[in-house]
Every structure is written in C-alpha cells, then in structure tokens.
C-alpha positions in Angstrom: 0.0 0.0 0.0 1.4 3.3 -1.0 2.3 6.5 1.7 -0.9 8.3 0.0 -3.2 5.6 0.8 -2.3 5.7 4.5 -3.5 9.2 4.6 -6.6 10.0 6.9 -9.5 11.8 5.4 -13.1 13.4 6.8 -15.7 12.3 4.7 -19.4 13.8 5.5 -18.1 14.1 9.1 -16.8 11.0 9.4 -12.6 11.0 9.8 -11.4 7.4 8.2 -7.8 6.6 9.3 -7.2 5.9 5.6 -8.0 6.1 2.1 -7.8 2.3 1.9 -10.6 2.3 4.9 -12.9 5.1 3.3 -12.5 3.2 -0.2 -13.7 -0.2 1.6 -16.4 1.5 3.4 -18.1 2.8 0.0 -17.6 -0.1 -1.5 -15.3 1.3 -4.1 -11.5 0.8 -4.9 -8.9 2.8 -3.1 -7.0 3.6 -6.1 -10.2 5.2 -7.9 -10.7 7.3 -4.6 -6.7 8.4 -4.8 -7.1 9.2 -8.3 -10.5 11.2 -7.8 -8.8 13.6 -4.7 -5.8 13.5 -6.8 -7.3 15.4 -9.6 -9.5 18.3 -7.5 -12.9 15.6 -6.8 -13.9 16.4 -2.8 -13.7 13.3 -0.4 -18.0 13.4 -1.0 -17.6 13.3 -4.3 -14.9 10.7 -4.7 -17.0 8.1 -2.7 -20.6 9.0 -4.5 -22.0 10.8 -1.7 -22.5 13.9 -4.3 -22.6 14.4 -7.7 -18.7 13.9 -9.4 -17.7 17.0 -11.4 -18.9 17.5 -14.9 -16.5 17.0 -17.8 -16.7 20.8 -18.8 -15.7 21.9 -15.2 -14.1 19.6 -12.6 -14.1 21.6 -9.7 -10.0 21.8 -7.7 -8.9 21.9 -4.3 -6.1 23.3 -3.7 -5.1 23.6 0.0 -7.7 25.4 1.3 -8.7 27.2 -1.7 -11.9 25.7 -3.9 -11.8 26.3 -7.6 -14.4 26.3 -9.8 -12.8 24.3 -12.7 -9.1 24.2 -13.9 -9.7 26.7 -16.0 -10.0 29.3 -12.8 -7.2 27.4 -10.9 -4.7 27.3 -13.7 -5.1 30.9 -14.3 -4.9 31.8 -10.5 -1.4 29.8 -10.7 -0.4 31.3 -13.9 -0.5 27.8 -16.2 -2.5 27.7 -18.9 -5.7 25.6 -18.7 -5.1 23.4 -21.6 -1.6 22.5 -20.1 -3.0 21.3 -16.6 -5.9 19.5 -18.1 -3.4 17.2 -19.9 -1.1 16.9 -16.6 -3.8 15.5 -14.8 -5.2 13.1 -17.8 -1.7 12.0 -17.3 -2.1 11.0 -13.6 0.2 13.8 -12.5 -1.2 15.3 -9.1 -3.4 18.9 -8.6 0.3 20.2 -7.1 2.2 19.0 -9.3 -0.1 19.9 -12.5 -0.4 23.5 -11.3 3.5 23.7 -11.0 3.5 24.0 -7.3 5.2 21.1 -6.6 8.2 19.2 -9.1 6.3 17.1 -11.8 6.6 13.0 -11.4 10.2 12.2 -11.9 10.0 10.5 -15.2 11.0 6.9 -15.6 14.6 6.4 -17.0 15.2 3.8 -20.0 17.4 1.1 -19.1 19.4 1.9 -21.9 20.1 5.5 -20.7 23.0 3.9 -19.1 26.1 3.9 -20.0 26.9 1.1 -23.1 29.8 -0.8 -24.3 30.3 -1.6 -28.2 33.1 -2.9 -29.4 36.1 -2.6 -26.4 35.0 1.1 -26.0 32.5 2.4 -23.4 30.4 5.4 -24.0 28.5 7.3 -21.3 25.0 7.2 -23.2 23.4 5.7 -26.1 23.1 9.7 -27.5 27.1 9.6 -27.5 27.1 6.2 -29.1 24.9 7.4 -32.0 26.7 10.6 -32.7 29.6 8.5 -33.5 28.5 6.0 -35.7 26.3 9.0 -37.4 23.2 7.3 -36.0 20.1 9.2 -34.6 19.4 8.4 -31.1 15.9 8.1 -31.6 16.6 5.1 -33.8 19.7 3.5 -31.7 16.2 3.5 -28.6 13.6 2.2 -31.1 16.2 -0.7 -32.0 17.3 -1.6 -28.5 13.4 -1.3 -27.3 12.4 -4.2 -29.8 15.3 -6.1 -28.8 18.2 -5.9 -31.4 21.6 -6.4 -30.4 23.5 -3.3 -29.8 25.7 -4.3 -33.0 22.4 -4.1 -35.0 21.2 -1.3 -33.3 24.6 1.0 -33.9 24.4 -0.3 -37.8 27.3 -2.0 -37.5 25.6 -5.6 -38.3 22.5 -5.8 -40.8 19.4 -5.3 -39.4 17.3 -8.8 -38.6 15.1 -9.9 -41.2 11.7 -9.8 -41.7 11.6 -13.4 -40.4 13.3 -12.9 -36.9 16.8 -13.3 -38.0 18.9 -16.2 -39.0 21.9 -17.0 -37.0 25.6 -17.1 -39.1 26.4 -20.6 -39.8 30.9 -20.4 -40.3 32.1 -23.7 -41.4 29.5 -25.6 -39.1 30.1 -22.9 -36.4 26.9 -20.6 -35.4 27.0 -17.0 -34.5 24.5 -14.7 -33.6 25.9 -12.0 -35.3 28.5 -10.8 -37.3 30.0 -8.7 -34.4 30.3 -12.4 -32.5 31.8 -14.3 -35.5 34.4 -11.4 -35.8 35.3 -11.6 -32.2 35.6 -15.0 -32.1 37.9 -15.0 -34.8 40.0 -11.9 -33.3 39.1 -8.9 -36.3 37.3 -5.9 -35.8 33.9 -6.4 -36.3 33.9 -2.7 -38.4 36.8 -4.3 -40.4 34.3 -7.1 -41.1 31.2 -5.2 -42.2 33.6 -2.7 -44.1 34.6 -5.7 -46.3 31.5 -7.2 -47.1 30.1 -3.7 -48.4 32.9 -4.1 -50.9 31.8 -7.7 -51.8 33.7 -10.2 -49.7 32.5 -13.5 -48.8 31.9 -13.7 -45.3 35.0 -16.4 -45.1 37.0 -13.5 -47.1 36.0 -11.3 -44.5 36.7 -13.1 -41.5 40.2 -14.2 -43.2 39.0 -18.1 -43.2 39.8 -18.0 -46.8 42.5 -16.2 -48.8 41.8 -13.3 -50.4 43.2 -12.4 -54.1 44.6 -9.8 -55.5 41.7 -9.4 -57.2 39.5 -8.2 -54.7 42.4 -5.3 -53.8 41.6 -4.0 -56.7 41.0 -6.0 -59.6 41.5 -5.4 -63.1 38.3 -6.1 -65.4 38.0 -5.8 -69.2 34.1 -5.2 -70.0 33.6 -5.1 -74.0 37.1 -4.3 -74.7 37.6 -2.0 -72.5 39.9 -2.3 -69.4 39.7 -0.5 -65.7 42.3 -0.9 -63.4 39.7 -1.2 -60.7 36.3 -2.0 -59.8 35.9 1.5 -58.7 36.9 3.1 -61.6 34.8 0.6 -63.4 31.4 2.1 -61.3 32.8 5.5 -61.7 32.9 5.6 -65.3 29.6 3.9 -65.7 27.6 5.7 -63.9 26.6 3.4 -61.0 27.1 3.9 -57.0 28.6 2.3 -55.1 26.1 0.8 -53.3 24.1 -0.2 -55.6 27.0 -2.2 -57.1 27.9 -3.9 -53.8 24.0 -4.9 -53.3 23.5 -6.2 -56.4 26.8 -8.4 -55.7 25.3 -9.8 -52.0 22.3 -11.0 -54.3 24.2 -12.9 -56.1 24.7 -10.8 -59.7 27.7 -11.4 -61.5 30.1 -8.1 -61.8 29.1 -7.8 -65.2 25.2 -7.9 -64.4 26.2 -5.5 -61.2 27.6 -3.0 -63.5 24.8 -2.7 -65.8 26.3 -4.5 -68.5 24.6 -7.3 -68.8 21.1 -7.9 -68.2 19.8 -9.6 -64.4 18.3 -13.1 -64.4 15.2 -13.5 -64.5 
C-alpha cells in the first residue's frame, strides 16, 4: 500500500484513518478514490455521496482554496488551462499539475545507461549514436524491440523480416557478425567494411584467402579495361552501393555494373 493511501481523510463528518478504509467503506476501490482527490474531486464526491464534477468543469482543491474548474485554478497559478488539463489526464497530481510542486520524476530507460560496443564504453546511447552518425531516436527504437546493440549501432545488418537467422561459419553458429568477428580476433567494423565491398563472409573473416583481385582487380568489360572495380562504377555511372547490393544478391560483376542484363 502506498504512503498516499495511509492518509486520513473526513468524509461527511466522518474521519477514516485511511483512504484504503474510506474506499472499503463505500464499496469502491482505493486507487479510484486516490485518483479522484488527486485530480481536484472532494472526499463526497470521490465516494458517491455527491454528484462527481462535470467534464466541462471539474471543480479543484487546492489547500484550502476551492476552484471552480481548472480553468479558474490554472489561471490563478499562472499555467494555462489546456496545459493542466493534460497533466492531470496523465495522472500527475493537482500540485504537481499546477506547477506548485516538481512534476513525477519521469521513468529512466534502461538503456540511458552507460553502453559498451566494441572494447569502448560510451556514457550514453546519445554519445554512441553521434559516433557512428546514427540518430538516437533510432539507436532506442532498435534496443526497445530487442536488437543487439551491434544491429542497433548499424554496425551488423538489421534482422530480417523473419526474426533473423543465425551465421552458420564452417559448421560454427554465431549470432551476429560482431560475434563471429570476435571469435575470430578482427574488428567487427573491419568485417562489415569488407563485405560492403563484396567479400564472402569467409573472405571477411580471413578463413579464406583473399586475391589480389579483390584489392583491386583489373576487369575488361567489351574491350575496355579499368584498373579497378571503382573506376569501373565511376565511369559507368553506377554507385557504389548499388553495385555492392547487387553483388550480395548474387549478380555477377558484369550484371552488377549494368552491363549485362539480371536473371530473370
């Protein structure tokens, strides 16, 4: 039972040595008889014995001093009406909804706490976001419907549609990339910087050998030769990241590049 149900109160002339006594003596519940003296309703009122307030004027009491509706006790405090109606829809006290007293102390979000990501700590989730170019909005929303902080800071691909499938490495699973890339000792950033340039995840993770020709390689498309894959993209006009998706599906470099036409 909370401190404010432990309060006395006088109802019609009767003193009850608690609002938990009162509410069982009018047969209603003590937390609807809080609520009702919370938000201006006289001890009569609250338990029936009058008429409750009408929608258009709930009548306050504030200390000794009876007001009309909160329109008359919001302008005697200097709040506007509209703004104490929606402080008391929200549960917040007379007190505290006519700024007397401080509002409720709002409820901190687990994740306002300090995080770790990769070896570093960071203070907040708003510091982590700023450096990984990340709005904090979106960092909470992730975290809130349970992504892994990796997934959350954009460092490992989102989960899919389907809940997520684990990462299966030469019969080993993973959770994530982040945990594959620790347990093979690279930098999970490394990791996700190489497979936006179209590495295997083997290639990535340096379980298989990596050619020369991913660092850079030489192509000749219709006769004509680049010295890199970039300059390849560059001169035909397609970004970057288009390319690299299109090779994660599964498109040959040709196909990526615009060249030749995508299966069907």
């Amino acid at each position: 039972m909370g401190p404010h149900r432990k309060k006395s109160i006088e109802i019609a002339g009767t003193r009850f040595t608690s609002l938990a006594a009162a509410a069982k003596k009018y047969g209603i519940a003590d937390r609807n008889l809080l609520h009702r003296i919370n938000v201006g309703w006289t001890p009569e009122q609250a338990v029936g014995l009058e008429q409750a307030p009408s929608r258009e004027g709930k009548s306050l009491t504030v200390g000794s001093k009876r007001f009309a509706n909160t329109k008359d006790a919001a302008t005697a405090y200097g709040v506007s009406p509209s703004t104490v109606s929606q402080r008391l829809k929200k549960g917040w006290s007379t007190l505290q909804a006519l700024g007397i007293i401080d509002p409720p102390k709002r409820k901190r979000h687990h994740f306002a706490k300090g995080v770790e990501l990769n070896g570093k700590n960071y203070e907040s989730l708003t510091e982590l976001a700023k450096e990984y170019g990340i709005n904090v909005s979106s960092v909470y929303f992730r975290l809130k419907h349970g992504w892994p902080i990796e997934q959350a800071a954009g460092i490992d691909p989102p989960p899919s549609p389907n809940g997520g499938k684990k990462l299966c490495i030469h019969g080993k699973e993973f959770a994530s990339i982040s945990k594959a890339a620790a347990a093979y000792g690279i930098h999970a950033p490394k990791v996700r910087d190489r497979l936006r340039k179209g590495w295997t995840v083997e290639q990535a993770l340096e379980i298989e050998a990596v050619t020369l020709a991913n660092d850079p390689i030489k192509l000749c498309i219709n006769g004509q030769e680049y010295r890199s894959i970039s300059q390849a993209i560059r001169e035909l006009g397609v970004s970057r990241s288009k390319f690299y998706s299109r090779r994660k599906m599964g498109w040959s470099i040709e196909q990526a590049l615009g060249i030749d036409p995508a299966d069907d």
